[in-house]
VEXTIDREN-178930 format. One record per residue (C-alpha): residue number from 1; residue in three letters; x, y, z. Coordinates in Angstrom, 2 decimals, padded with zeros to 5 digits. Layout:
N
+------+------+---------+---------+---------+
! tilo ! titi !    east !   north !      up !
+------+------+---------+---------+---------+
!  NUM !  ala !       X !       Y !       Z !
...
+------+------+---------+---------+---------+
***
This chain:
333
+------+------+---------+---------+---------+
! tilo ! titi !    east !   north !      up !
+------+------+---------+---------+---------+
!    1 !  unk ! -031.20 !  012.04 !  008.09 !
!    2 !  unk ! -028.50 !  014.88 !  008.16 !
!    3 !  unk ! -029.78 !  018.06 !  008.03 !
!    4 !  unk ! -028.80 !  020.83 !  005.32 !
!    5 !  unk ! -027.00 !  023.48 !  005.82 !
!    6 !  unk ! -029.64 !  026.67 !  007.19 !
!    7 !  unk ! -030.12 !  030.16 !  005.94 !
!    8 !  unk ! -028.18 !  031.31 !  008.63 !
!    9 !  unk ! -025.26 !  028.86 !  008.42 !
!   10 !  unk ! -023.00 !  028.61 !  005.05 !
!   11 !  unk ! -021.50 !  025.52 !  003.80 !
!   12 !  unk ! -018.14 !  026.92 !  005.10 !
!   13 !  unk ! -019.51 !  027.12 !  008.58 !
!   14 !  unk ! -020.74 !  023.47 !  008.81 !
!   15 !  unk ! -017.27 !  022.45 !  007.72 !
!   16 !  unk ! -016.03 !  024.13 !  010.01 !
!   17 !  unk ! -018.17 !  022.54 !  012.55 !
!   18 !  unk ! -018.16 !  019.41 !  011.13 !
!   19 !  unk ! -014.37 !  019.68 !  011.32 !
!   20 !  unk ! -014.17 !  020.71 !  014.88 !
!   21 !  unk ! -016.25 !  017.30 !  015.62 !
!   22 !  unk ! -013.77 !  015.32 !  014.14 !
!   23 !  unk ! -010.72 !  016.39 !  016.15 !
!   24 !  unk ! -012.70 !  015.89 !  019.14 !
!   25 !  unk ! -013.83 !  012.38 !  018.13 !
!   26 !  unk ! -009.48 !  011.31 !  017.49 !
!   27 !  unk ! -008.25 !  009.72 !  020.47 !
!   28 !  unk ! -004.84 !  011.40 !  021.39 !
!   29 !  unk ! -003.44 !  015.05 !  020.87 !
!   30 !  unk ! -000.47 !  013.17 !  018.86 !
!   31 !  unk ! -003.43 !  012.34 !  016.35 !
!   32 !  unk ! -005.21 !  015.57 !  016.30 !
!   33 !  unk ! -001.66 !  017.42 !  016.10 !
!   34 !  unk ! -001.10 !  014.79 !  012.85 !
!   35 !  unk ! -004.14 !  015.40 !  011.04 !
!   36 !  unk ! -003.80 !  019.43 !  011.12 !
!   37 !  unk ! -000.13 !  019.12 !  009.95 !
!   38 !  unk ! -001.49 !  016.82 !  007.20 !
!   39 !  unk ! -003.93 !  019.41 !  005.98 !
!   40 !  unk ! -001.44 !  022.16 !  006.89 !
!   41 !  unk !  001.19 !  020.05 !  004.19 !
!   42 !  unk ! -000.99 !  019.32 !  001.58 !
!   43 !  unk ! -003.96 !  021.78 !  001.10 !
!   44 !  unk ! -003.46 !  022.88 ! -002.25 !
!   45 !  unk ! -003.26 !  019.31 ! -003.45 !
!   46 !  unk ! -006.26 !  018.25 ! -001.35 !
!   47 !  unk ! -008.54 !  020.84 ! -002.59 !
!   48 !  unk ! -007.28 !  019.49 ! -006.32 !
!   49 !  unk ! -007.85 !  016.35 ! -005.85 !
!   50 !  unk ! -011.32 !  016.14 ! -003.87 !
!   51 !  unk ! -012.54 !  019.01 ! -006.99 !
!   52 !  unk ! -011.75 !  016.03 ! -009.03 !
!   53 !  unk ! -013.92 !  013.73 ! -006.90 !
!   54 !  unk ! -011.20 !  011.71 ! -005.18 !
!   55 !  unk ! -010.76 !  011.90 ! -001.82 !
!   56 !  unk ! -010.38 !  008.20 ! -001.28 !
!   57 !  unk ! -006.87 !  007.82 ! -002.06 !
!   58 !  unk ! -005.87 !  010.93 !  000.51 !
!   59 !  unk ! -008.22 !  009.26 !  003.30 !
!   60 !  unk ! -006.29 !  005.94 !  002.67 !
!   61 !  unk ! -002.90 !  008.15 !  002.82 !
!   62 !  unk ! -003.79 !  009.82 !  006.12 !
!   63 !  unk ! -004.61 !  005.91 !  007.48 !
!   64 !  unk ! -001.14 !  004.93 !  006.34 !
!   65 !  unk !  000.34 !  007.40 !  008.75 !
!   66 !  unk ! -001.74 !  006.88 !  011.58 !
!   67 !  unk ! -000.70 !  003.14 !  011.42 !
!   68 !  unk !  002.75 !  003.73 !  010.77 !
!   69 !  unk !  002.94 !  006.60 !  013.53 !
!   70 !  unk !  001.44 !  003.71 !  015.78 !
!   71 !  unk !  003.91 !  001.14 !  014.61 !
!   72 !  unk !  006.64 !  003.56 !  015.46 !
!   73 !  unk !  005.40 !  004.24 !  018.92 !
!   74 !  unk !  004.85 !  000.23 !  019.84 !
!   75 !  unk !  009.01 !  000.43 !  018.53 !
!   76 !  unk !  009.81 !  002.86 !  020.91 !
!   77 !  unk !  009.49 !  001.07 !  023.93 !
!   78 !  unk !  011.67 ! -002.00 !  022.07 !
!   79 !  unk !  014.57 ! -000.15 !  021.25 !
!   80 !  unk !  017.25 !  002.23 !  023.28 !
!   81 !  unk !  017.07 !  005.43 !  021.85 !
!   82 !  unk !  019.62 !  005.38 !  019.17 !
!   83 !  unk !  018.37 !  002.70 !  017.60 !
!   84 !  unk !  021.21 !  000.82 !  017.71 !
!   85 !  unk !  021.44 ! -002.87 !  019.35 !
!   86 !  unk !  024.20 ! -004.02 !  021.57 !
!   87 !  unk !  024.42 ! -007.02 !  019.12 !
!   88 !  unk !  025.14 ! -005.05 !  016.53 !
!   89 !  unk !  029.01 ! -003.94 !  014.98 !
!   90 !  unk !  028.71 ! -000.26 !  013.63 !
!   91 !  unk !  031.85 !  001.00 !  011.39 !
!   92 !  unk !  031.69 !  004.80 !  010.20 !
!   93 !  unk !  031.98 !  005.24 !  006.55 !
!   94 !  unk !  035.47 !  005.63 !  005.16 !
!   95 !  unk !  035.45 !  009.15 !  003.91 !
!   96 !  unk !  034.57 !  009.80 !  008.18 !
!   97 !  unk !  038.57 !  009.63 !  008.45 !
!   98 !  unk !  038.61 !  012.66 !  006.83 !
!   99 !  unk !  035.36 !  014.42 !  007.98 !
!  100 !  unk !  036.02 !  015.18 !  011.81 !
!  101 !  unk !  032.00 !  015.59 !  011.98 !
!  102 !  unk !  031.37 !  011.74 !  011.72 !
!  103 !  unk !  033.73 !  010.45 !  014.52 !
!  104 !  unk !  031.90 !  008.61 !  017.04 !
!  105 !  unk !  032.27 !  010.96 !  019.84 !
!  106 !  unk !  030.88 !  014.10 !  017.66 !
!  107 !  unk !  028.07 !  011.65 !  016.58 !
!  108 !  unk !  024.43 !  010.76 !  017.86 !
!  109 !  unk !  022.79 !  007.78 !  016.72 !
!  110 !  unk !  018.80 !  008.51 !  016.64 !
!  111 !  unk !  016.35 !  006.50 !  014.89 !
!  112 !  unk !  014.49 !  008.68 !  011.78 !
!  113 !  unk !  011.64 !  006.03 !  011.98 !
!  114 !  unk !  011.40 !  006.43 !  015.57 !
!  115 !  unk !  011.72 !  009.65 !  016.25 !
!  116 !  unk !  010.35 !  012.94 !  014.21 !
!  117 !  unk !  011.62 !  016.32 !  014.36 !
!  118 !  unk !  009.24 !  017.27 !  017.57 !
!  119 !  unk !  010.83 !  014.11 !  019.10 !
!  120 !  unk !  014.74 !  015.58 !  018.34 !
!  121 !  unk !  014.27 !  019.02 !  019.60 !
!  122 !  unk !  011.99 !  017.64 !  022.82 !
!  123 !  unk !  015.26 !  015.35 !  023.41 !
!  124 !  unk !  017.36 !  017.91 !  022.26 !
!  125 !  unk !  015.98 !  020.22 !  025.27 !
!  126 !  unk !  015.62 !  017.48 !  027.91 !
!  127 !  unk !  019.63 !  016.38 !  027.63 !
!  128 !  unk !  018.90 !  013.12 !  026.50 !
!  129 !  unk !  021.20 !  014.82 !  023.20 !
!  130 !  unk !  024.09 !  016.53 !  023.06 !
!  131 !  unk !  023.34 !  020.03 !  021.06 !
!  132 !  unk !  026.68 !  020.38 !  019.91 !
!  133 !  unk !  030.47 !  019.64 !  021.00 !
!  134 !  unk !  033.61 !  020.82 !  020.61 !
!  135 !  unk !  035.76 !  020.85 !  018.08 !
!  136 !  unk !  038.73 !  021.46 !  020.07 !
!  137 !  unk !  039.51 !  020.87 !  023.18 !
!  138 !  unk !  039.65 !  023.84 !  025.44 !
!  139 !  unk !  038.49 !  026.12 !  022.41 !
!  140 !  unk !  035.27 !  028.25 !  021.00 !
!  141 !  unk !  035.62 !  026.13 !  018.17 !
!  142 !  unk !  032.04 !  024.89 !  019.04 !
!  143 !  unk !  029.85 !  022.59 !  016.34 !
!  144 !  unk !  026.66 !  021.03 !  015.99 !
!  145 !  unk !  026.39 !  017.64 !  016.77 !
!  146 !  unk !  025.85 !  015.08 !  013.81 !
!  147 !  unk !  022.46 !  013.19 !  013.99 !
!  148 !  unk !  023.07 !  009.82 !  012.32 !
!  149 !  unk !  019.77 !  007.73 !  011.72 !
!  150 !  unk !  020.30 !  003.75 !  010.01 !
!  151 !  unk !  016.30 !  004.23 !  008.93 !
!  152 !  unk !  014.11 !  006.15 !  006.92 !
!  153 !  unk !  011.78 !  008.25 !  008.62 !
!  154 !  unk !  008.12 !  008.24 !  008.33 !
!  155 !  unk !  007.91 !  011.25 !  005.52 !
!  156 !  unk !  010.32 !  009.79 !  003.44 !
!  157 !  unk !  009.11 !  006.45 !  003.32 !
!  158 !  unk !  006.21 !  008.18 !  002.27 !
!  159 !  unk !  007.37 !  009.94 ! -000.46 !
!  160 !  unk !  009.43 !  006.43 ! -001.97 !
!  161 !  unk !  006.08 !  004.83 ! -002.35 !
!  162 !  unk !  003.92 !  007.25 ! -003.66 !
!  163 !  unk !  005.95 !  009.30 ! -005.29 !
!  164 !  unk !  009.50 !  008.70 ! -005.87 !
!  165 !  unk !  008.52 !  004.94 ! -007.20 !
!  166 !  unk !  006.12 !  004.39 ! -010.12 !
!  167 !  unk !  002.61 !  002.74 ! -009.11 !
!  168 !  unk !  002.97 ! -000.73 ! -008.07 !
!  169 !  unk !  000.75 ! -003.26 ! -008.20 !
!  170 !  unk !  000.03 ! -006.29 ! -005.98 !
!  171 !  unk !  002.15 ! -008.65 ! -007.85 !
!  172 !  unk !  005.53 ! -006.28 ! -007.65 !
!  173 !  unk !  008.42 ! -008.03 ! -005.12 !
!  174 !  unk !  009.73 ! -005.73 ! -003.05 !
!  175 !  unk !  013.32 ! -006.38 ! -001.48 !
!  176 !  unk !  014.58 ! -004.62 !  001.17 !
!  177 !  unk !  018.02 ! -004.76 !  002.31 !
!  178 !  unk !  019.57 ! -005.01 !  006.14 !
!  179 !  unk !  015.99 ! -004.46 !  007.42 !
!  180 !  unk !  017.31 ! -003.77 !  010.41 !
!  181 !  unk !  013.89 ! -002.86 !  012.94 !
!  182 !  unk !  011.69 ! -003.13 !  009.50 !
!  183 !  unk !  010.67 !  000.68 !  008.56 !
!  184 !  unk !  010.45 ! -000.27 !  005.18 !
!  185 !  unk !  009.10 ! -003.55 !  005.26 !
!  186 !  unk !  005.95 ! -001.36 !  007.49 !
!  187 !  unk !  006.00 !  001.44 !  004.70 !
!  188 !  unk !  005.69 ! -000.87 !  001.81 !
!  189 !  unk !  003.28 ! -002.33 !  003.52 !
!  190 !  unk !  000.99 !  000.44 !  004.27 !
!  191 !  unk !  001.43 !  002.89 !  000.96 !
!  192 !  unk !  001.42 ! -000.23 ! -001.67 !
!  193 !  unk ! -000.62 ! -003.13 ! -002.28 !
!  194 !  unk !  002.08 ! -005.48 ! -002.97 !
!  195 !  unk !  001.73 ! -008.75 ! -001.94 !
!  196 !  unk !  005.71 ! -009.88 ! -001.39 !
!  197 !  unk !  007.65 ! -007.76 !  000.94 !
!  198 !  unk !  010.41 ! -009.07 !  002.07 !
!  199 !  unk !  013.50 ! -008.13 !  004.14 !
!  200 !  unk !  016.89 ! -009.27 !  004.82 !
!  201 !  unk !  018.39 ! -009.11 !  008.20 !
!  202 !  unk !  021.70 ! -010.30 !  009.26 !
!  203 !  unk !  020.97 ! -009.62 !  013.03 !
!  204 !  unk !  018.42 ! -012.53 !  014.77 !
!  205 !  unk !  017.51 ! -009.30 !  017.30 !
!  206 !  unk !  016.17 ! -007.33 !  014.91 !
!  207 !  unk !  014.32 ! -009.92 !  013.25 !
!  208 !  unk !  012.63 ! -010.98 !  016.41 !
!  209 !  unk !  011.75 ! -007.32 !  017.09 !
!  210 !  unk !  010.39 ! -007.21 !  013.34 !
!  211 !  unk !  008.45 ! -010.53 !  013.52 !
!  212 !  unk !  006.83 ! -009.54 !  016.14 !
!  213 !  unk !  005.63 ! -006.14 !  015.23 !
!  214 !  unk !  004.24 ! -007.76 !  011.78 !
!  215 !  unk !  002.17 ! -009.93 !  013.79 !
!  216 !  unk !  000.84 ! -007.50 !  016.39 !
!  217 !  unk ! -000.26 ! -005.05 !  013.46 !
!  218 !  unk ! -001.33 ! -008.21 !  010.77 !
!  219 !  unk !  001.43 ! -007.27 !  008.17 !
!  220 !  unk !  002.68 ! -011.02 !  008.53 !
!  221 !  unk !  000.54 ! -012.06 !  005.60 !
!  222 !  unk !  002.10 ! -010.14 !  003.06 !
!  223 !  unk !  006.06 ! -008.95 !  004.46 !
!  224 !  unk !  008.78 ! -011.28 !  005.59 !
!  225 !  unk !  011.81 ! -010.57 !  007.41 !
!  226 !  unk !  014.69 ! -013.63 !  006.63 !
!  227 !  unk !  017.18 ! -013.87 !  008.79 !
!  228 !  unk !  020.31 ! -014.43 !  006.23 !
!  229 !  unk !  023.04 ! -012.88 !  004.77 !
!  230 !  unk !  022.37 ! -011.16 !  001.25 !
!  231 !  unk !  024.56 ! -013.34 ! -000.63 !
!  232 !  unk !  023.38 ! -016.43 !  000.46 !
!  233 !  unk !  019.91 ! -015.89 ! -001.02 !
!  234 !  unk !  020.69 ! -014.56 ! -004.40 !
!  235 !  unk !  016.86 ! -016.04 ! -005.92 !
!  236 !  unk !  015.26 ! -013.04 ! -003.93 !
!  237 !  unk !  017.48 ! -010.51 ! -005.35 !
!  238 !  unk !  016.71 ! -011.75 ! -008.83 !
!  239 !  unk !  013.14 ! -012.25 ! -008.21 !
!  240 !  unk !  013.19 ! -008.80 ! -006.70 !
!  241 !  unk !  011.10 ! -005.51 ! -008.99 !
!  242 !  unk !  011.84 ! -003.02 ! -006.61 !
!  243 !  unk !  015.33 ! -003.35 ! -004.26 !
!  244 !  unk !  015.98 ! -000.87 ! -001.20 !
!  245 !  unk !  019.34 ! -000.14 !  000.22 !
!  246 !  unk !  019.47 !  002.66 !  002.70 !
!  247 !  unk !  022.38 !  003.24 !  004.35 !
!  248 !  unk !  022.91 ! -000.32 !  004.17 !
!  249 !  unk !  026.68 ! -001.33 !  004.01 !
!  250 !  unk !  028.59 !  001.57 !  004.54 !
!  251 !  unk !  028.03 !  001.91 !  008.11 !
!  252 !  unk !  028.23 ! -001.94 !  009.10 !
!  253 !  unk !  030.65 ! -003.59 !  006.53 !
!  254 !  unk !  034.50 ! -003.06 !  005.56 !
!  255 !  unk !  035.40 ! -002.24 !  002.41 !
!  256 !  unk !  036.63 ! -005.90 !  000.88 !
!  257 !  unk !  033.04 ! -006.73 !  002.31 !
!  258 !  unk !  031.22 ! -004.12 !  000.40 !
!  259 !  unk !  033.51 ! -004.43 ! -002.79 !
!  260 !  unk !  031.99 ! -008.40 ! -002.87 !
!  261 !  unk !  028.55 ! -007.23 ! -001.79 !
!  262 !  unk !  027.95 ! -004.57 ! -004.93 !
!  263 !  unk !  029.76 ! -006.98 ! -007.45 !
!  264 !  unk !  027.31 ! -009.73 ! -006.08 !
!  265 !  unk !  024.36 ! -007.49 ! -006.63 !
!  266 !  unk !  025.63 ! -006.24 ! -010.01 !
!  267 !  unk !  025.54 ! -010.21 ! -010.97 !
!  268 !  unk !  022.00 ! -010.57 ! -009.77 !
!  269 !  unk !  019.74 ! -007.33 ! -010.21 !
!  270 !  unk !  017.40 ! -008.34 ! -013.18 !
!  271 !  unk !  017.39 ! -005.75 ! -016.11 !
!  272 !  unk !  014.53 ! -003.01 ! -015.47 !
!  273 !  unk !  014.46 ! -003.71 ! -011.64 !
!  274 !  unk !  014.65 ! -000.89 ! -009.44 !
!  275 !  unk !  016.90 !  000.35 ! -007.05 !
!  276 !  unk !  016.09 !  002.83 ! -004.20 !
!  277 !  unk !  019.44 !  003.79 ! -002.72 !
!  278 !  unk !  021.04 !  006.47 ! -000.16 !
!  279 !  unk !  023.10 !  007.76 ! -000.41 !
!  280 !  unk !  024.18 !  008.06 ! -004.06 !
!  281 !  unk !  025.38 !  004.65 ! -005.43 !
!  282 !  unk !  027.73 !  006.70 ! -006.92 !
!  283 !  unk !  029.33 !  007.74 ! -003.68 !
!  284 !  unk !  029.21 !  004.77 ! -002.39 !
!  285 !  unk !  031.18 !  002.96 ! -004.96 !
!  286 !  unk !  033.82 !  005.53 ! -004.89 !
!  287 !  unk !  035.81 !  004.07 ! -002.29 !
!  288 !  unk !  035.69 !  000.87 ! -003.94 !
!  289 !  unk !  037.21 ! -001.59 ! -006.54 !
!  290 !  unk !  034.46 ! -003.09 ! -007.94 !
!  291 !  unk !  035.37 ! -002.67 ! -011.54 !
!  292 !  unk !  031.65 ! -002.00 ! -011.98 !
!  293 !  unk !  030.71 !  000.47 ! -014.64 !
!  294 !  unk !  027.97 !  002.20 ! -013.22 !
!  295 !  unk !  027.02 !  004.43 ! -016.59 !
!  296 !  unk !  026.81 !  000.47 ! -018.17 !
!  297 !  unk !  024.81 ! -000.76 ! -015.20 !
!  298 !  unk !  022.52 !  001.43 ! -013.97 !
!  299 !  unk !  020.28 !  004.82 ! -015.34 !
!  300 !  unk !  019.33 !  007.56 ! -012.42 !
!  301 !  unk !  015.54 !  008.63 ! -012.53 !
!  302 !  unk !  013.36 !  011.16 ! -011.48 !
!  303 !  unk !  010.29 !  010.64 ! -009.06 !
!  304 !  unk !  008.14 !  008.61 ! -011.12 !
!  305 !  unk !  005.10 !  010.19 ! -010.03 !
!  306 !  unk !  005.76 !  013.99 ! -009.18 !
!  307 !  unk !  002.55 !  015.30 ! -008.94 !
!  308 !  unk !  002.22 !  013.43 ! -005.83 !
!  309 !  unk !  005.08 !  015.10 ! -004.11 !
!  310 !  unk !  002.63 !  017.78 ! -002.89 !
!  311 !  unk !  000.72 !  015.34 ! -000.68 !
!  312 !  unk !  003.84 !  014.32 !  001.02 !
!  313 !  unk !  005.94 !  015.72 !  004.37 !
!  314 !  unk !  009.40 !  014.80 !  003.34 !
!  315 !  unk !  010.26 !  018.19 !  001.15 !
!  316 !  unk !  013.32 !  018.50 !  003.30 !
!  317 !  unk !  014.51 !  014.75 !  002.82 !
!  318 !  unk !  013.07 !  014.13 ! -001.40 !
!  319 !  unk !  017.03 !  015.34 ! -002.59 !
!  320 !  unk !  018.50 !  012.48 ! -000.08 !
!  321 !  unk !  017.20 !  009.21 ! -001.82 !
!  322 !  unk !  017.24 !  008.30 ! -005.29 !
!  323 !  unk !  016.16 !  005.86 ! -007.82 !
!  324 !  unk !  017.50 !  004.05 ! -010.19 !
!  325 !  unk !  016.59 !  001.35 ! -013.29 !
!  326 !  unk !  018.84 ! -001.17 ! -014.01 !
!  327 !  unk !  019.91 ! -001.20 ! -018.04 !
!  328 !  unk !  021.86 ! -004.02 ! -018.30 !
!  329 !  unk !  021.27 ! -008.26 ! -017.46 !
!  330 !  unk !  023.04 ! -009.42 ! -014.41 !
!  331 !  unk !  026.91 ! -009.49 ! -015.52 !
!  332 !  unk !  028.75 ! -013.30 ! -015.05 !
!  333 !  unk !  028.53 ! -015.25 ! -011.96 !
+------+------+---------+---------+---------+
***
């Protein structure tokens, strides 16, 4: 039987105790270090929610992180450390003609999924990245170097599941597109209790390195990776509540590519589905002719469930993905 609290001990002190234990009992300083930055983040909201008798759903949050934090480590030793694949064809936005900041040689490819801020500046002071270059040859004119990541990191994920999208249930599809090493596919997985996750994945590599992983952490069950190209499987776009595109077709298409792509999706995005997008659709139609009228199409939202921001880590990220609702039925094939 556990013993009460003593005359000479308050409740605060056998917390504290009791607290001590259980960072001693985790495994690994990376998991000790986690769990005070958790409480550290979300305190305020904590303290709310357990007065209200529900700690469960931040216990089940905390779990999430430690098994996505895991998932990302098993990654690591699977990838280089950009994150980028020798297989794969990267193209810089169009706009990066203009913006001297995004040409490959003042540009660092690092995967957000992969690695966390601690990560960058341990890199950062080992020379694995380059702190900053310069803008001219021969010149002071020295800048920062631009950190380009093709995945969401950990926090964000985070907050698109738990706070940016409404509650979903198990019976909610979840689509995400160019799935590339499968961050989202693992975060849908772990913060929702959808039963259909599924991503598409032009590049066999990355869908081995995906399969795999699913397997090893028994996601397989519930998430797919398909090794296709978007257009060619149009049912899972319309069967699709909830569609992801991060980053997804500026970076790796050219623009007749992407014009095709969007009008494709505008044809096939059921009315009320969801769209999780970054950057802005809006900016990344501008470039385009799609003859898509995106006040006609599509309606921007807020975080569906605010009030769980607080228990999230991704305040610095929330303003660089956004959601949107779909008003309008597919337009003509």
């Amino acid at each position: 039987m556990d013993a009460f609290p003593t005359g000479h001990e308050s409740g605060l002190e056998t917390a504290q105790s009791d607290f001590l234990r259980l960072l001693s009992g985790l495994s690994s300083e990376r998991d000790r270090r986690a769990l005070i930055d958790w409480i550290g983040q979300s305190g305020s909201a904590l303290v709310a929610q357990v007065g209200a008798g529900g700690p469960t759903q931040s216990q089940a949050r905390y779990e999430a992180r430690r098994r996505l934090a895991d998932i990302a480590d098993r990654l690591k030793g699977r990838m280089p450390l950009t994150g980028v694949l020798a297989s794969e064809r990267i193209l810089a936005p169009a706009e990066a003609e203009s913006a001297s900041g995004l040409r490959p040689e003042h540009t660092v490819h690092l995967d957000g999924f992969l690695f966390d801020e601690v990560d960058e500046e341990r890199l950062t002071s080992q020379g694995q990245i380059p702190p900053s270059f310069c803008a001219q040859c021969g010149s002071r004119d020295v800048q920062e170097i631009n950190l380009i990541t093709h995945s969401l990191s950990r926090p964000l994920l985070e907050f698109v599941f738990t706070s940016l999208l409404p509650e979903l249930n198990p019976h909610h599809k979840i689509l995400d597109v160019g799935s590339r090493l499968g961050s989202v596919l693992y975060g849908a997985a772990l913060f929702t209790p959808c039963q259909s996750i599924v991503g598409v994945e032009m590049n066999s590599d990355f869908c081995d390195i995906t399969q795999t992983t699913l397997n090893e952490f028994d996601l397989a069950s519930r998430v797919k990776v398909i090794h296709a190209e978007l257009s060619t499987v149009p049912e899972l776009v319309q069967q699709a509540d909830v569609i992801v595109l991060h980053n997804v077709f500026e970076w790796f298409m050219p623009l007749q590519a992407q014009t095709s792509i969007w009008q494709f999706l505008q044809r096939n995005i059921p009315k009320n589905g969801l769209i999780v997008a970054s950057p802005r659709i809006e900016q990344s139609l501008a470039p385009l002719n799609t003859g898509i009228d995106i006040s006609k199409w599509l309606r921007p939202l807020e975080p569906a469930r605010p009030e769980a921001i607080a228990l999230t880590e991704a305040e610095d990220e929330n303003d660089s993905i956004f959601l949107y609702q779909v008003l309008a039925d597919p337009g003509p094939a």
